[in-house]
C-alpha positions in Angstrom: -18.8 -9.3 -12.2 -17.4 -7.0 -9.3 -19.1 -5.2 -7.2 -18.4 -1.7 -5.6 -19.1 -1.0 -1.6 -17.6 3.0 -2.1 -17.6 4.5 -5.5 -15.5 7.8 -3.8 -12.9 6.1 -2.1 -9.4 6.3 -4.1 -7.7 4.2 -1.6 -8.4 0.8 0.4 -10.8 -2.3 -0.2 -13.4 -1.0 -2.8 -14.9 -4.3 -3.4 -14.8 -7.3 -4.9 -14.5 -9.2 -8.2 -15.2 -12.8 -8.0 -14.8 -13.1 -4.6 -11.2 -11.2 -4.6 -10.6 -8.4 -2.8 -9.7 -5.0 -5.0 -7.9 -2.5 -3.4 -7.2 0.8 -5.0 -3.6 3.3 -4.1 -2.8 5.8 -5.8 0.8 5.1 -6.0 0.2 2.5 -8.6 1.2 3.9 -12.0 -1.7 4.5 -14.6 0.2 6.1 -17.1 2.3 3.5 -18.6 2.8 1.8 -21.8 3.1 3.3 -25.2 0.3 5.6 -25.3 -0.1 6.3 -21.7 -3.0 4.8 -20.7 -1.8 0.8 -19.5 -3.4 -0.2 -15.8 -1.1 -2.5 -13.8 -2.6 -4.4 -11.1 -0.5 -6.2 -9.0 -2.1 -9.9 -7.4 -0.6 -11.4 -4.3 -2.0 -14.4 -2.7 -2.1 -12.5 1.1 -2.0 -16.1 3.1 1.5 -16.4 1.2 3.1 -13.3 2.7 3.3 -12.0 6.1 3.2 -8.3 7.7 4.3 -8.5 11.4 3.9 -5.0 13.1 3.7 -4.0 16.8 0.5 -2.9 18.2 2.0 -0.5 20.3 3.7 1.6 17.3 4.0 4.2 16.5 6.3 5.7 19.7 6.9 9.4 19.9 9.6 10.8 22.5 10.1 14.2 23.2 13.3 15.7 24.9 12.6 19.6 26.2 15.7 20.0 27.5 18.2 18.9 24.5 18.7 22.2 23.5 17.4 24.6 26.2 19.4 27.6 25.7 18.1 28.3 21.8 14.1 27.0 22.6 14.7 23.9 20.7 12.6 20.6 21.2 13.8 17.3 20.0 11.3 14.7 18.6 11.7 11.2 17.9 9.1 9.2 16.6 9.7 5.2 15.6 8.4 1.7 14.4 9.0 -1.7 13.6 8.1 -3.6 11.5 8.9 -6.8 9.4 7.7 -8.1 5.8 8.2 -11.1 4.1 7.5 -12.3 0.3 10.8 -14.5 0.1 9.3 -17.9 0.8 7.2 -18.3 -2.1 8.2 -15.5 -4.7 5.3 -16.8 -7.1 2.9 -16.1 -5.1 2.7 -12.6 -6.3 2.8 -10.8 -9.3 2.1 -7.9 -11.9 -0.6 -7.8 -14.6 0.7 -5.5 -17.4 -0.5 -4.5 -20.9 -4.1 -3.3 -19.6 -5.6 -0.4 -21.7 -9.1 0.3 -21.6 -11.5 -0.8 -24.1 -12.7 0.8 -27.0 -16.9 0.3 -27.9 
């Protein structure tokens, strides 16, 4: 049915299942549902939306002399980015209700 590249990896591509990518974060709630113990997994068709990032990012700027008289450095570090799902908002969604079998 699936198969698994890295059993010790709790984040990223871990394999696949029928030929579909399965990617693991641990900021995916495991601990829903009535008795605490529903899985979610969330399916998005990744040709559908788009993630537009520059290469060059992140940029970090540092000013020495912003506040010379008390030691102080100033950082600034910044991004862009874009993200779009707003197209085609079918083309993902969220599998509830998953608990895990009982033998």
């Amino acid at each position: 049915m699936g198969t698994d590249n890295n059993p010790t990896v709790d984040i990223g591509l871990v394999g696949n299942m029928h030929g579909i990518p399965v990617y693991v974060d641990p900021n995916i709630p495991t601990n829903l549902g009535t008795n605490t113990n529903e899985d979610r997994i969330i399916v998005i068709a990744d040709p559908i939306v788009h993630l537009f990032e520059r290469a060059q990012d992140p940029v970090t700027l540092s000013f020495e002399q912003q506040a010379g008289t008390s030691l102080q450095v100033q950082l600034v570090c910044y991004g862009y980015l874009a993200f779009t799902a707003g197209r085609y908002p079918a083309a993902s969604g969220v599998v509830t209700g998953l608990t895990p079998p009982t033998f």
